[in-house]
N, C-alpha and C positions, 0 to 999 in steps of 0.2 A: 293361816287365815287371812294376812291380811295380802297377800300372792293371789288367793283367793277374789278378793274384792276388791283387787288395784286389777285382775284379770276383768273382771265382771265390767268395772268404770271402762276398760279400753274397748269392751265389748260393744258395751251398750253407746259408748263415743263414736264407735267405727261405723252403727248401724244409724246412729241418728245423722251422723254427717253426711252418708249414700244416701239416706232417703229423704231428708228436707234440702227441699233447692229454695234460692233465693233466683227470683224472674230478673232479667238483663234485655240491654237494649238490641240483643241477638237474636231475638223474636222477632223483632219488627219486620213489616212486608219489605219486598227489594220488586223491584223492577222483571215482571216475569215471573213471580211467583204464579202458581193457580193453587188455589186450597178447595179441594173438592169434599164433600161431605153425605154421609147415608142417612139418613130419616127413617124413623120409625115414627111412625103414625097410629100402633096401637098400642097405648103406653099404660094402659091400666095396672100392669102389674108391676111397674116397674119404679122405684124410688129413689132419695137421691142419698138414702144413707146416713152415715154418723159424721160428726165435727171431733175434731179433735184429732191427736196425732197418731201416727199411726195405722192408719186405717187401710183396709183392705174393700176396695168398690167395685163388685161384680158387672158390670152389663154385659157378657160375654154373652147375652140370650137376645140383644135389641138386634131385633129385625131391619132388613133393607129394603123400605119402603119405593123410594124414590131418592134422586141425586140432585145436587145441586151441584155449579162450580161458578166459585170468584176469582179473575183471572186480575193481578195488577200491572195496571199500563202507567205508562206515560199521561197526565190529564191535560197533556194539549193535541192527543190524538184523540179523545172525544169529543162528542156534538158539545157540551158546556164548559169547556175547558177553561175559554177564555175567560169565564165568569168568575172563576174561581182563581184567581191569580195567584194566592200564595201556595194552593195544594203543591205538595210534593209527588204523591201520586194518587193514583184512580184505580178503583177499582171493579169492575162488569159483573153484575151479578143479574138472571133473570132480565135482560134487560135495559136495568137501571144503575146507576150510575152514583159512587160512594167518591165523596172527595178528601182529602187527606194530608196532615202535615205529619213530619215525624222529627225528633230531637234523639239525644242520645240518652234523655230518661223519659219522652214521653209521645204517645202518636194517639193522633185526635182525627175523630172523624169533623167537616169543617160544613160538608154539607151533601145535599142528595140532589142527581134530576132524573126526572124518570115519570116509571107510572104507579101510582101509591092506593091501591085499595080503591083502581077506575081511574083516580084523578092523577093527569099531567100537570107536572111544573119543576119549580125548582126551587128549592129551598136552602137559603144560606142560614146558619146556624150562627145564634147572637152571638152567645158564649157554647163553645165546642163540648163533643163529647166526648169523655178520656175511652179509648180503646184498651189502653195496656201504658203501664208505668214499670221504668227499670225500678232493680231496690226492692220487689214487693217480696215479701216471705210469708211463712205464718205467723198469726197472730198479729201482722200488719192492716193496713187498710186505709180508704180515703174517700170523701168525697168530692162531689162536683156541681153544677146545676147547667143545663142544656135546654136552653130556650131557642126558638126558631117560630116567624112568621113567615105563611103562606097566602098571597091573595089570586085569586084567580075568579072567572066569570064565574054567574051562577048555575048555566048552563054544564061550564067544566066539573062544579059539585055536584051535580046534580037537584039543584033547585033552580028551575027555570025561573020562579018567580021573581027572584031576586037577581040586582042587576052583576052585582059583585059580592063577594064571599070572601072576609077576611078565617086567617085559623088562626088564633094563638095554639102556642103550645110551650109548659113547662114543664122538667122533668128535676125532680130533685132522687138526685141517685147516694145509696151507701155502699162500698163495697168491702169486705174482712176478707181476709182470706184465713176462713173458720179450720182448716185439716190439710193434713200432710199423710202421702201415705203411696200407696198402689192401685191403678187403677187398673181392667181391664177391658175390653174391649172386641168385638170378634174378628180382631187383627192378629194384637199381642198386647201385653202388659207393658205399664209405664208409671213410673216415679213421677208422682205429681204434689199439685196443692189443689185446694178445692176453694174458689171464689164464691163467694155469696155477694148477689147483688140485687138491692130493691131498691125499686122503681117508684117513686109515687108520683103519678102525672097529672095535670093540669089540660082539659084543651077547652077554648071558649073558642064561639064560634057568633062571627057578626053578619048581616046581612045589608047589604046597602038596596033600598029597596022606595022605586019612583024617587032615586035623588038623594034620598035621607040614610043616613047610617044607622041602624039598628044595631045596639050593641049587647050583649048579651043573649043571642036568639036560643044558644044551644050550651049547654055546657055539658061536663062528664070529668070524671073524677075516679083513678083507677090506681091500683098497688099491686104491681107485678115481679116476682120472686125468678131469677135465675142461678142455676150454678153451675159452675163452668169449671172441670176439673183440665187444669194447668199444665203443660210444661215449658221449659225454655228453649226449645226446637222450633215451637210455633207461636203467634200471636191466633192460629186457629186453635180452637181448644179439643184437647183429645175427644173429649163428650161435652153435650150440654144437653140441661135437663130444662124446662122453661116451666115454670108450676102453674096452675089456675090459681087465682086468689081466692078464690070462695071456696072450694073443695079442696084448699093444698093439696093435689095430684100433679101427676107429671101430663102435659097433654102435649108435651113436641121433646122428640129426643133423636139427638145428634152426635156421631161419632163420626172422625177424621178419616178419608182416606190417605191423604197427604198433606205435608203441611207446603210442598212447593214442588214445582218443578227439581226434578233429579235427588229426590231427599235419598236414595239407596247413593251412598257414595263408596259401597262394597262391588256393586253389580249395579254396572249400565252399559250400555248397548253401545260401542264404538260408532256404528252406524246407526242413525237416527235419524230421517230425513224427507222430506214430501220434495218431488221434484214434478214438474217445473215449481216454483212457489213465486210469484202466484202462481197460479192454475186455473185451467177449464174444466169447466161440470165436468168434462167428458173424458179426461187424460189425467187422471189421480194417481201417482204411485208413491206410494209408502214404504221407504227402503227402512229395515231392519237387520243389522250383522252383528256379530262380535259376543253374543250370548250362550252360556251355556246351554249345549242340547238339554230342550225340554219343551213343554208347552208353556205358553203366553199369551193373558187374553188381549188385545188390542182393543181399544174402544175411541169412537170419532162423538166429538158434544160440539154444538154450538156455543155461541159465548152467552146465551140464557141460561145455563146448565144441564139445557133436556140432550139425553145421547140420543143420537143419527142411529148407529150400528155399534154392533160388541162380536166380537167372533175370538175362536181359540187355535191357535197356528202352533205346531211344531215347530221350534224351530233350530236348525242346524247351524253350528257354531264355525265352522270353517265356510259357511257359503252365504249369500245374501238374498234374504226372503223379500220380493216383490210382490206389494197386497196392492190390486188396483180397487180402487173404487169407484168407475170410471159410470160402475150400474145405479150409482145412489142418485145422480141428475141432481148433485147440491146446488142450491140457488145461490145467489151473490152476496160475499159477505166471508168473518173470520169463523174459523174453526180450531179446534182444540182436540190432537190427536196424544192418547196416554198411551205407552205398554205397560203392564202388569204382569206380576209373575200368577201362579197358578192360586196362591194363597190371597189375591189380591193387594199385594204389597207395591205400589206406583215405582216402577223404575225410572221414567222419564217423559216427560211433556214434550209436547211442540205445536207450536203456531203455526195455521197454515192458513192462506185467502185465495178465495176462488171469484173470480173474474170472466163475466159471461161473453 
């Protein structure tokens, strides 16, 4: 009997140790990461499950709406680099542009520039937003509070009338990390935790108008529910569910296709290469070698995350596959070329810039 139940404690030891992870500072973004992501946009059936430990979380059915990808640079290679002086890095998403510091227990977003729902500007952020903290496990959590003032013409808001547009904005954020467990995905499965984070935001909105400050013209007052199941691979999260607050439904759902450049560190392509680099619209080639015979779909995105082209190559392991793209007539500006394997599994990224 008690063979029995000194068996059963090492058992039940062995499975809770493999499946609860504690989050490290080995997630944070590096230099050259891109974390590309799938959207599903019809979410009605889809939810975000149980808390607690243990747990087994299906989305192996969430559709591939559309793609995004956030590639991180260097933030003195972008147009507001200099603004931001302490970022450590930057990252290009759609556009626009996320600024960033990181420590070895914590990485904050510090500020944005870009174009936000029409409106251009730039916005430094008072007090930061925590992105990801080493240390976190289940049953852990913390919070924060992310404020940020934006002013810009009334024209750039959209009210002409007014001469200038201030925006407050407050966010008082909680985050737990409610469950531990499995999650999957229509990739593959992964040992996670599951974050819960609510939002409750603040934004007032001033008018400066013939000369006088008008303050209070506009306000709005919202509590928005995310949860983002976790692992320590990525600061991208394997899924993320975004809820409505009035109808708790899921209305934006997201799952990983990688967490960075070359995450297969079983299988990658000795050959990987765009030459000339830079390049001309007209003289693109994209050298691939060193993979096992099979097919691989190859796909070109700008650095907004919309893909150019996707195509599926055979490719022969002892010879070097030359894909031109010399037909696309890409305009000036970076690109982001991925190979994948046949299951959509990211083998490896690369930068390219075309120069007219």
């Amino acid at each position: 009997m008690k063979k029995t139940l000194l068996l059963s404690f090492l058992l039940f030891s062995f499975v809770f140790a493999n499946a609860q992870i504690t989050l490290t500072s080995s997630s944070f973004p590096n230099l050259g990461d891109i974390y590309i992501n799938h959207h599903d946009s019809l979410t009605s059936t889809v939810t975000p499950g149980s808390a607690g430990a243990n747990q087994t979380w299906d989305f192996s059915a969430l559709h591939n709406h559309y793609i995004d990808s956030t590639l991180v640079v260097d933030p003195a290679t972008t147009p507001n680099g200099a603004q931001f002086p302490t970022a450590t890095l930057a990252g290009i998403n759609n556009g626009g542009y996320v600024y960033m510091t990181k420590s070895t227990s914590e990485c904050d977003f510090i500020g944005v520039a870009g174009n936000f729902q029409g409106m251009t500007g730039v916005i430094h952020y008072i007090t930061p937003s925590i992105v990801a903290k080493s240390g976190i496990t289940y049953n852990s959590g913390y919070n924060f509070v992310n404020t940020w003032l934006l002013q810009m013409t009334g024209a750039q808001a959209g009210y002409p009338i007014a001469d200038s547009v201030r925006v407050h904005n407050i966010t008082h954020s909680n985050v737990i990390v409610d469950g531990w467990g499995t999650v999957t995905t229509p990739l593959n499965s992964f040992p996670c935790l599951r974050k819960k984070q609510v939002d409750s935001t603040a934004i007032v909105v001033d008018a400066k108008v013939l000369g006088s400050w008008n303050n209070g013209v506009f306000s709005q007052n919202t509590i928005s529910v995310n949860y983002a199941f976790v692992d320590d691979a990525s600061i991208n999260e394997i899924v993320s569910l975004n809820m409505d607050s009035i109808s708790a439904t899921v209305n934006n759902a997201a799952y990983r296709d990688s967490w960075a450049a070359g995450i297969s560190e079983t299988l990658k392509p000795s050959l990987f290469s765009v030459y000339p680099n830079p390049t001309s619209a007209g003289n693109i080639h994209l050298l691939i070698g060193g993979l096992p015979a099979d097919k691989y779909a190859v796909q070109l995105f700008d650095l907004t995350g919309r893909q150019i082209n996707s195509a599926v190559y055979s490719i022969n392991q002892t010879a070097v596959t030359d894909i031109n793209y010399s037909a696309l007539q890409l305009c000036n500006g970076n690109y982001i070329a991925v190979v994948s394997t046949a299951e959509n599994k990211i083998l490896q990224s690369l930068k390219f810039e075309v120069v007219k």
